[in-house]
N, CA, C and O atoms as a GROMACS GRO file, in nm:
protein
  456
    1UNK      N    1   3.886  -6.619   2.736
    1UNK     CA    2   3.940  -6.731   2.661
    1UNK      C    3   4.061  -6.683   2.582
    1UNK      O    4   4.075  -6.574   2.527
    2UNK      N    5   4.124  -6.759   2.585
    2UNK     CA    6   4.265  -6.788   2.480
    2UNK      C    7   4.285  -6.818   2.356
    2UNK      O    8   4.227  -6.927   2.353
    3UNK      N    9   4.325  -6.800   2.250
    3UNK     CA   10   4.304  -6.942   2.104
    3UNK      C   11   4.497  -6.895   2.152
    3UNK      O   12   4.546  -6.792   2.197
    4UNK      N   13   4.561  -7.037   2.111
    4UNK     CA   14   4.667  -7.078   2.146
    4UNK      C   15   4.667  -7.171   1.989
    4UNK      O   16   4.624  -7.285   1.971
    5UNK      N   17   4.731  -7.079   1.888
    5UNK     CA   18   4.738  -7.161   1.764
    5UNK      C   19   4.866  -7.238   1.736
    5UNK      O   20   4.970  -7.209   1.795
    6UNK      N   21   4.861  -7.318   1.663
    6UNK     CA   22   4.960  -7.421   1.741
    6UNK      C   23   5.002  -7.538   1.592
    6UNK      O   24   4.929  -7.621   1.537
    7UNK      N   25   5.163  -7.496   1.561
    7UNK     CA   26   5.202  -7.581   1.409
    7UNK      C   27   5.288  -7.636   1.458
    7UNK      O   28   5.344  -7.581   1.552
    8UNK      N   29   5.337  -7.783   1.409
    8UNK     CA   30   5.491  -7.847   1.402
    8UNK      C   31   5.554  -7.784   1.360
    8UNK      O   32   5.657  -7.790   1.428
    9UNK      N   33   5.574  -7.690   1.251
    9UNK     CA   34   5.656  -7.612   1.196
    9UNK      C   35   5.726  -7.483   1.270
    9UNK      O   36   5.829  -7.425   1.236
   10UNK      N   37   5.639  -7.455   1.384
   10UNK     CA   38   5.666  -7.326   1.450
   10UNK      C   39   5.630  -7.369   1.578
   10UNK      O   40   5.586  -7.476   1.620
   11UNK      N   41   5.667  -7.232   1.646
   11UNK     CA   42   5.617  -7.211   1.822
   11UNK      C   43   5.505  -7.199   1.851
   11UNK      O   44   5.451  -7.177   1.743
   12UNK      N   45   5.402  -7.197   1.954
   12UNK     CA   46   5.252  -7.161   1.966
   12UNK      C   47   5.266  -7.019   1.999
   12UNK      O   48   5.360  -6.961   2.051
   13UNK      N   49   5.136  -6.969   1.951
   13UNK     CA   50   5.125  -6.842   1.936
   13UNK      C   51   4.935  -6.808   1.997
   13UNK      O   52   4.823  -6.850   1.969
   14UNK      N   53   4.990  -6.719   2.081
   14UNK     CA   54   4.878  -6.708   2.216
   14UNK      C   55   4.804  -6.599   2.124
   14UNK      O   56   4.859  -6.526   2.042
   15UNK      N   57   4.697  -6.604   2.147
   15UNK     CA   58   4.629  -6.468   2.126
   15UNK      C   59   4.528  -6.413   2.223
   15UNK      O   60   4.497  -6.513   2.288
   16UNK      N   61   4.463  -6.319   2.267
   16UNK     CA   62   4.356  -6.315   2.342
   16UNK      C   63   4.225  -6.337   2.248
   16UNK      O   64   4.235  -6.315   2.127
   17UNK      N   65   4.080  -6.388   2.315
   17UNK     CA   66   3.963  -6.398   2.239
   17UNK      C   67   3.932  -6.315   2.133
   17UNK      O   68   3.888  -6.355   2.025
   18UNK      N   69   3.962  -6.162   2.170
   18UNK     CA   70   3.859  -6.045   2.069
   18UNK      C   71   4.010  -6.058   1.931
   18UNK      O   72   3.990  -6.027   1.813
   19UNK      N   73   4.123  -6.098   1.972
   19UNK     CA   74   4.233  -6.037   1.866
   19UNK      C   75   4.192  -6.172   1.765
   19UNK      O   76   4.136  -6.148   1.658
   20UNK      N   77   4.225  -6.323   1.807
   20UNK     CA   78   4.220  -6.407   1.793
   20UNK      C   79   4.063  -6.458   1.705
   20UNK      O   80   4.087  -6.499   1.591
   21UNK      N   81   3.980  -6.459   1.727
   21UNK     CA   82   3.839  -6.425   1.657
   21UNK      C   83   3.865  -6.329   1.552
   21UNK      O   84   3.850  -6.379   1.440
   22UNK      N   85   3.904  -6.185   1.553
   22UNK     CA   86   3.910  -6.090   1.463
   22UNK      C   87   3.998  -6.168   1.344
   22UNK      O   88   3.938  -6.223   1.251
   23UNK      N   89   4.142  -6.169   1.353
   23UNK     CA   90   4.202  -6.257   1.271
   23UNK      C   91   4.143  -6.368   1.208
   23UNK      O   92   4.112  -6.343   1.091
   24UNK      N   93   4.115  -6.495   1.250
   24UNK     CA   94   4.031  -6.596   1.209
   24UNK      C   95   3.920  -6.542   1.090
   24UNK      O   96   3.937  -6.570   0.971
   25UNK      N   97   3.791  -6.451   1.143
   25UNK     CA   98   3.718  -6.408   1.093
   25UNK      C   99   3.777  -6.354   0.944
   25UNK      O  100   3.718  -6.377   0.838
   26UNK      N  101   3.921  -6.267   0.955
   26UNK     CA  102   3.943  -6.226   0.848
   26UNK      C  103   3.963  -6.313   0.737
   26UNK      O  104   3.925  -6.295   0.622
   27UNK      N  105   4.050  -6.442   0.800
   27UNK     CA  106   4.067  -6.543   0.664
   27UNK      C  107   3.997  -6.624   0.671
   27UNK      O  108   4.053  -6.728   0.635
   28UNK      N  109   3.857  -6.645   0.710
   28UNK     CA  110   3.743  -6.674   0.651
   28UNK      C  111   3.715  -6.828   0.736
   28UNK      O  112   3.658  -6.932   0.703
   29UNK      N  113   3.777  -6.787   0.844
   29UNK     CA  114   3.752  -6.959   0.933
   29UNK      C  115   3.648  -6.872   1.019
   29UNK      O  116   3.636  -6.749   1.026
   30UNK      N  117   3.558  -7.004   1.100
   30UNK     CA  118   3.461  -7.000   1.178
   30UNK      C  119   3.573  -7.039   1.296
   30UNK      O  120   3.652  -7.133   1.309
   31UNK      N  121   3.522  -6.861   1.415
   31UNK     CA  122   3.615  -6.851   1.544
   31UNK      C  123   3.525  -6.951   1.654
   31UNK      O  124   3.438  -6.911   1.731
   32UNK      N  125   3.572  -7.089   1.639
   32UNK     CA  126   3.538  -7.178   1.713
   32UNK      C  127   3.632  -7.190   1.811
   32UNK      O  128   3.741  -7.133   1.818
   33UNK      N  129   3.575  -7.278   1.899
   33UNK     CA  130   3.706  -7.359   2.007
   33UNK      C  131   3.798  -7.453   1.919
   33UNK      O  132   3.903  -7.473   1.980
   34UNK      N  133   3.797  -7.492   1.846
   34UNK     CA  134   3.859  -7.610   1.757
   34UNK      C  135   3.855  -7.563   1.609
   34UNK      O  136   3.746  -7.530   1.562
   35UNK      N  137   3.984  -7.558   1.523
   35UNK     CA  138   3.985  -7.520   1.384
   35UNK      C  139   4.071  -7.583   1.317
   35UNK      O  140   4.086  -7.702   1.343
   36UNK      N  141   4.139  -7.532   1.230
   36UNK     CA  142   4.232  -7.578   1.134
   36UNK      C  143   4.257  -7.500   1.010
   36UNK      O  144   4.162  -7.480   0.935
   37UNK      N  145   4.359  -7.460   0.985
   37UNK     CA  146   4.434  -7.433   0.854
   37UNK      C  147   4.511  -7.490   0.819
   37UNK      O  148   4.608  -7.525   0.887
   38UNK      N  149   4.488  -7.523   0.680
   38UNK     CA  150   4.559  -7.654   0.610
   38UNK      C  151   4.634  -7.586   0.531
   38UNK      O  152   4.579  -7.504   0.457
   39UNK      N  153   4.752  -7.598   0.526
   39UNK     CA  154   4.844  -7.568   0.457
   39UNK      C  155   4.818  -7.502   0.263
   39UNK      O  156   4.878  -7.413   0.202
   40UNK      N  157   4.719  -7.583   0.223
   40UNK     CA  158   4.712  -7.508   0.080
   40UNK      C  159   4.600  -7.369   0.102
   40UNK      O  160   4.594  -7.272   0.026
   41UNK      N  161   4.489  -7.395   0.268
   41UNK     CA  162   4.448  -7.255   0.300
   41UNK      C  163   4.534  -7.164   0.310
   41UNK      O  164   4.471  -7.067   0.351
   42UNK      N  165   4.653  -7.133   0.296
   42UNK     CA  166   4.762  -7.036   0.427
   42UNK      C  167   4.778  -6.934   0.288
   42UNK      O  168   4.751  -6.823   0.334
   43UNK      N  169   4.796  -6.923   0.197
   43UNK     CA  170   4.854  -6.829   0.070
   43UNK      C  171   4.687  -6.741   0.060
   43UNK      O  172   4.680  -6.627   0.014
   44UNK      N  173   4.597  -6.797   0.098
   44UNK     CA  174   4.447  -6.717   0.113
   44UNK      C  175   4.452  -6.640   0.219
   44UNK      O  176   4.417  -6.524   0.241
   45UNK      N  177   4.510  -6.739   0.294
   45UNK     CA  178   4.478  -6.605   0.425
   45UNK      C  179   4.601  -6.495   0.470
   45UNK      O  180   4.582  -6.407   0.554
   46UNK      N  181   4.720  -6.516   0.404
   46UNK     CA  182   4.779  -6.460   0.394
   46UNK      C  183   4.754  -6.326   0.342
   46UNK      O  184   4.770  -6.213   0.389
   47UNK      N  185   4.701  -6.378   0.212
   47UNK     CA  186   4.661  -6.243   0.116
   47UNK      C  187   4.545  -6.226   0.141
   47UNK      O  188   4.473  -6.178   0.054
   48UNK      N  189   4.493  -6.258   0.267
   48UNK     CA  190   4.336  -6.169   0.355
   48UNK      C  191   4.393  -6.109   0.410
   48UNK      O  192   4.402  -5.991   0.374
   49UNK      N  193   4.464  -6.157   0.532
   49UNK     CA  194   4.527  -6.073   0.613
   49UNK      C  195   4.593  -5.926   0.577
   49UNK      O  196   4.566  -5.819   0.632
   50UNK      N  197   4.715  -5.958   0.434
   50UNK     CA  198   4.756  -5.824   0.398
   50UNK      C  199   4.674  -5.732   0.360
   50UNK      O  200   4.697  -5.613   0.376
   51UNK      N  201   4.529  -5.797   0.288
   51UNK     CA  202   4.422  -5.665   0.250
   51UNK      C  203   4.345  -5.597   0.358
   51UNK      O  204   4.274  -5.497   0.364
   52UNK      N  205   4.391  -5.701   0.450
   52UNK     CA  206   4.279  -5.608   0.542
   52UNK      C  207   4.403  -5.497   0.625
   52UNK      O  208   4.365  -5.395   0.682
   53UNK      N  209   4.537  -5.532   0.620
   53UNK     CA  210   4.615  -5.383   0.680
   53UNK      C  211   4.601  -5.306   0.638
   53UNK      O  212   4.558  -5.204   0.693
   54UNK      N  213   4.643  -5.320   0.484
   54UNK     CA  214   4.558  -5.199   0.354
   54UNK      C  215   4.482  -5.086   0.411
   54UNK      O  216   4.499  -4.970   0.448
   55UNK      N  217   4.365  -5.197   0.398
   55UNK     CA  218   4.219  -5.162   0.449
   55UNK      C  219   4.230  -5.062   0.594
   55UNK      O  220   4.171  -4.954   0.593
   56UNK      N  221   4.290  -5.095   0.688
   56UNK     CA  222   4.281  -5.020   0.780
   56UNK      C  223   4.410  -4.920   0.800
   56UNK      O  224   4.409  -4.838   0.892
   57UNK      N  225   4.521  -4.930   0.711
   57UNK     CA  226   4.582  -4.814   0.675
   57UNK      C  227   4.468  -4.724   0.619
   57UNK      O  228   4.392  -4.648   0.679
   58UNK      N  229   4.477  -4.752   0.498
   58UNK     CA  230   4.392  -4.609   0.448
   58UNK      C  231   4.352  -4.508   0.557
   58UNK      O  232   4.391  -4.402   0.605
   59UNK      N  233   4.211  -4.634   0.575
   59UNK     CA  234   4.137  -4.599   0.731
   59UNK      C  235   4.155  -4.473   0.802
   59UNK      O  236   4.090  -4.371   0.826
   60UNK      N  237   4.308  -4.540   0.831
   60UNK     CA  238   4.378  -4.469   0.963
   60UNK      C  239   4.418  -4.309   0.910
   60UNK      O  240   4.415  -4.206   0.977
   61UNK      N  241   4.461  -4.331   0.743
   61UNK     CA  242   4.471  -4.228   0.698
   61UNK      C  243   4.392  -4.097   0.683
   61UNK      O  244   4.432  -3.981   0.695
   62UNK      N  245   4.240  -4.155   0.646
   62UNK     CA  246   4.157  -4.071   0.630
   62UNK      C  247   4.106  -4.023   0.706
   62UNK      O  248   4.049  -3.915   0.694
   63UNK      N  249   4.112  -4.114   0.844
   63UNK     CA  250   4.069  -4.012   0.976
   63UNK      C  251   4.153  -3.923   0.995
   63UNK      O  252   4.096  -3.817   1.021
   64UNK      N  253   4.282  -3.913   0.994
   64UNK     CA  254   4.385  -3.820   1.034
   64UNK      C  255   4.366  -3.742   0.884
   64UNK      O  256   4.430  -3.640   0.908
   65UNK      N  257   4.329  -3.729   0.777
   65UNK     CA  258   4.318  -3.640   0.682
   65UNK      C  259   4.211  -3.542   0.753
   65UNK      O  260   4.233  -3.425   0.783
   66UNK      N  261   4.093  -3.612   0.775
   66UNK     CA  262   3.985  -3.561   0.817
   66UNK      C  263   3.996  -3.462   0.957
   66UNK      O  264   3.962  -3.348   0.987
   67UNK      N  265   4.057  -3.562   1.017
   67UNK     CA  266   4.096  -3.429   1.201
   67UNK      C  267   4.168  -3.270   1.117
   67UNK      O  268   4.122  -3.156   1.120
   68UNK      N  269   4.282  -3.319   1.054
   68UNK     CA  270   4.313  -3.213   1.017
   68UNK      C  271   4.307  -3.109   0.946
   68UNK      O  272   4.374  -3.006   0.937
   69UNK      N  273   4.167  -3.173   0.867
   69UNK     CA  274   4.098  -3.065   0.808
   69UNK      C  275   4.016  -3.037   0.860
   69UNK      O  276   3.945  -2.988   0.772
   70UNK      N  277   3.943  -3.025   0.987
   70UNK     CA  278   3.840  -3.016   1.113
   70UNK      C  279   3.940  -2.918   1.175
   70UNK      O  280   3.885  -2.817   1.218
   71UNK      N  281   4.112  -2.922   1.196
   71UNK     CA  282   4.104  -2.828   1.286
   71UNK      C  283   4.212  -2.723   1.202
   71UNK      O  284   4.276  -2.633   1.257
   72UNK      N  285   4.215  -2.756   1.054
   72UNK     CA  286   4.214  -2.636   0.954
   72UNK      C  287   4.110  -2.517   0.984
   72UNK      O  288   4.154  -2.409   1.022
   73UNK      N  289   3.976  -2.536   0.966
   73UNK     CA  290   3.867  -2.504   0.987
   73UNK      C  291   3.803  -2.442   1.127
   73UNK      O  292   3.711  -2.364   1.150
   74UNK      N  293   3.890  -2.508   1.203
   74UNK     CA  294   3.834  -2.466   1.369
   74UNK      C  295   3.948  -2.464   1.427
   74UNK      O  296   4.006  -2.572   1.432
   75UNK      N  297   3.998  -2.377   1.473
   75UNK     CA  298   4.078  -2.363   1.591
   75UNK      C  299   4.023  -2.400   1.737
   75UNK      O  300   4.082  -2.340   1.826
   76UNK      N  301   3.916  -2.492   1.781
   76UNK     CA  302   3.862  -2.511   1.865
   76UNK      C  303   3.903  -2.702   1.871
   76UNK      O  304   3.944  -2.768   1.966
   77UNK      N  305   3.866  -2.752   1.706
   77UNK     CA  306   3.917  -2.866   1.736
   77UNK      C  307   4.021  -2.964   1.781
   77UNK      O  308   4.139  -2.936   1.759
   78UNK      N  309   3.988  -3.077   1.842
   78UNK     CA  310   4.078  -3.163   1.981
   78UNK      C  311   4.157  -3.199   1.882
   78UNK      O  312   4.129  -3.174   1.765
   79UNK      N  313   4.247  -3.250   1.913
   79UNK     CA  314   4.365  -3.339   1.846
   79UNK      C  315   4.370  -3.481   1.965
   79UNK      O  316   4.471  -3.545   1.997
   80UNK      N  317   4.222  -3.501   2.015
   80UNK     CA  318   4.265  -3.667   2.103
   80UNK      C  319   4.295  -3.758   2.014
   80UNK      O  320   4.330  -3.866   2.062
   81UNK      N  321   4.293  -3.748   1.877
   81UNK     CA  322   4.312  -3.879   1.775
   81UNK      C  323   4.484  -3.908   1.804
   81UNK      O  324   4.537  -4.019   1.791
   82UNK      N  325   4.535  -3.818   1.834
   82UNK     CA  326   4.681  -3.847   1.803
   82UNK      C  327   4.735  -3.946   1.928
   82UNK      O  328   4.728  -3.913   2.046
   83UNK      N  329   4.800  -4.095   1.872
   83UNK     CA  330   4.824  -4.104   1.974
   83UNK      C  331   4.765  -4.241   2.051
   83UNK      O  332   4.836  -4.321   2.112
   84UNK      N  333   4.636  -4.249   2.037
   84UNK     CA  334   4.543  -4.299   2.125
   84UNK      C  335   4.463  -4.380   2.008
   84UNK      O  336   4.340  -4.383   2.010
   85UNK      N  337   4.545  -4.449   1.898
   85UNK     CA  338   4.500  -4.545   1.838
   85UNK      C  339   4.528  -4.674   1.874
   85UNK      O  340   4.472  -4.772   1.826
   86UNK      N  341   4.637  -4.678   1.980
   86UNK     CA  342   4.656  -4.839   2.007
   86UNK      C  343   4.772  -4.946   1.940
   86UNK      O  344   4.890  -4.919   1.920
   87UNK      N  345   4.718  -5.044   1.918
   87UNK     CA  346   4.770  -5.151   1.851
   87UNK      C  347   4.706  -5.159   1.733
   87UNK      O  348   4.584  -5.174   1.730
   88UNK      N  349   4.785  -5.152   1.618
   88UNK     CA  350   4.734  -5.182   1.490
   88UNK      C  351   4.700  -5.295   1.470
   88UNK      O  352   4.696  -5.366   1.571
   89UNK      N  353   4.662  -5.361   1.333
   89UNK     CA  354   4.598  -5.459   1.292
   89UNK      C  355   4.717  -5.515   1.266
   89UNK      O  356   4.738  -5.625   1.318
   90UNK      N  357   4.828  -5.453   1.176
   90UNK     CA  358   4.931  -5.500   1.101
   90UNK      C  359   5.042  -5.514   1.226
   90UNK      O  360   5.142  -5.565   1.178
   91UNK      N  361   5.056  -5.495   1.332
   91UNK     CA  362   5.097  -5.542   1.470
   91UNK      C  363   5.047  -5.659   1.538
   91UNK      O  364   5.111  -5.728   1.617
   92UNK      N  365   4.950  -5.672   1.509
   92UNK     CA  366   4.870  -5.837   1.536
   92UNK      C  367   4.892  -5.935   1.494
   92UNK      O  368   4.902  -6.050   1.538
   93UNK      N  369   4.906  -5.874   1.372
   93UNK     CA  370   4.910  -6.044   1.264
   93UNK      C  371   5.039  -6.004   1.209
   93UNK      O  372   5.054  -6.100   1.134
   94UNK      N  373   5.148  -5.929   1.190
   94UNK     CA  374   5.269  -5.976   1.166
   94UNK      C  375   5.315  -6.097   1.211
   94UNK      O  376   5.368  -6.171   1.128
   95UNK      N  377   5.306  -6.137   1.337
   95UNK     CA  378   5.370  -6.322   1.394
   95UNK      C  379   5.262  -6.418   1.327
   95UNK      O  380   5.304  -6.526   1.288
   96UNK      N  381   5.142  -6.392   1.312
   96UNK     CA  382   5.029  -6.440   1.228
   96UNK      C  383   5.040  -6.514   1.132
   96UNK      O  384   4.997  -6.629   1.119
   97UNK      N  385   5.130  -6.415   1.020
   97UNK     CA  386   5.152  -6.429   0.869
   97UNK      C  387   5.259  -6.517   0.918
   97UNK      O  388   5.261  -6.639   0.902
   98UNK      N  389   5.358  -6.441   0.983
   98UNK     CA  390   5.475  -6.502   0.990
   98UNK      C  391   5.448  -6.704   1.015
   98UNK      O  392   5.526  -6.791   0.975
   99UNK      N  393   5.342  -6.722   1.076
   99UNK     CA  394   5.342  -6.886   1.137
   99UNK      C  395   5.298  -6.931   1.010
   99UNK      O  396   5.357  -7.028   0.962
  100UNK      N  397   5.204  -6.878   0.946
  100UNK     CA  398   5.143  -6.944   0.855
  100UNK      C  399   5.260  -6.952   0.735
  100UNK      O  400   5.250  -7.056   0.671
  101UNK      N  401   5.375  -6.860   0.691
  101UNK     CA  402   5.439  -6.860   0.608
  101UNK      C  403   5.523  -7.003   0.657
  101UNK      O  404   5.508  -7.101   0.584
  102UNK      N  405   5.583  -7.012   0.741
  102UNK     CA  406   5.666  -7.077   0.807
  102UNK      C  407   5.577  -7.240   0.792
  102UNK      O  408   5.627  -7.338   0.737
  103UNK      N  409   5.479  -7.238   0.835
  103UNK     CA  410   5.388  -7.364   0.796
  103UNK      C  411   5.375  -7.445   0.668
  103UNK      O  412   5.364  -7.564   0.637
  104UNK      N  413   5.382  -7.315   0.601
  104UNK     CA  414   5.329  -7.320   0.459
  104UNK      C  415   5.437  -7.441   0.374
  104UNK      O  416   5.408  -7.537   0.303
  105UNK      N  417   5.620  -7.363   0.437
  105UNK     CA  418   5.688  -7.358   0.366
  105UNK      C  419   5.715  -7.517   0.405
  105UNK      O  420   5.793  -7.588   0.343
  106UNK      N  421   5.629  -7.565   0.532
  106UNK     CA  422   5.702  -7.722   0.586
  106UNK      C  423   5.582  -7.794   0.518
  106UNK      O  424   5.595  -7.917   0.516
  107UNK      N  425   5.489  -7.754   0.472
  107UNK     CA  426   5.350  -7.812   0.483
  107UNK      C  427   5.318  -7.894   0.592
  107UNK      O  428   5.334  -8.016   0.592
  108UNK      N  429   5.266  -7.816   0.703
  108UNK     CA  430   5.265  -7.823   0.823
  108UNK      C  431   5.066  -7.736   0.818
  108UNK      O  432   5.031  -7.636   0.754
  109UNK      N  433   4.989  -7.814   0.898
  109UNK     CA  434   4.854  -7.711   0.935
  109UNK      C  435   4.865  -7.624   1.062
  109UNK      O  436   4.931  -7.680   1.149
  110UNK      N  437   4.835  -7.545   1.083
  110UNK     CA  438   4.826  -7.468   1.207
  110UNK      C  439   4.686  -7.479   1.272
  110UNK      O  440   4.583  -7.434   1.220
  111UNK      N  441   4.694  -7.554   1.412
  111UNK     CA  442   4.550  -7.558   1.472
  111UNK      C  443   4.547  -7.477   1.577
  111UNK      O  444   4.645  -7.424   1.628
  112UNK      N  445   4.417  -7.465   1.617
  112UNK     CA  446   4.377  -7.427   1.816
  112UNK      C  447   4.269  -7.497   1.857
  112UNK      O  448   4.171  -7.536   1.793
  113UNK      N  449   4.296  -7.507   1.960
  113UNK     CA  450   4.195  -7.531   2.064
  113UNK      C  451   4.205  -7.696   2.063
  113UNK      O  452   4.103  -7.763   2.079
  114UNK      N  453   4.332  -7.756   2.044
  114UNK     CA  454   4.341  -7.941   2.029
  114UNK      C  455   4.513  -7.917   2.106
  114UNK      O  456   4.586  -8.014   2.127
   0.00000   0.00000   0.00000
């Protein structure tokens, strides 16, 4: 499945199921087939969204603190962390924030699945 979120104010913006759910979940909507963010929601989920990059900066930090004090300690330990993290969170929802700002500013709701 798709969520294909979707404002007058802006372009539609595709997501796949697991990215699309994850997001949602963060600013506190139920990842249904059918939703809605209403324009005085968007400054909440905005400032969900930014805590949770935070949140998984650190994260990202402390694992890489941690490898490298694992292979302080061991000259045996891997370095597969490097590298092979992917797509960030704050790569996801940058166009995210961006729709909802853009919404915000028309008072415009952003839906999916209609």
């Amino acid at each position: 499945m798709l969520y294909k979120f979707k404002s007058k104010a802006t372009g539609d913006l595709i997501m796949l199921e697991p990215q699309g759910k994850q997001i949602l979940k963060l600013i506190g909507k139920e990842p249904g087939l059918k939703g809605i963010i209403l324009p005085n929601e968007m400054l909440g989920a905005i400032d969900a969204l930014h805590a949770a990059v935070e949140r998984e900066a650190a994260a990202v930090k402390a694992a890489k603190e941690a490898v490298q004090d694992a292979q302080a300690t061991s000259e045996s330990a891997s370095s597969t962390m490097d590298g092979a993290r992917g797509i960030s969170l704050k790569q996801r929802v940058v166009p995210f924030i961006d729709m909802l700002h853009r919404a915000h500013a028309e008072d415009k709701e952003v839906v999916w699945g209609v």
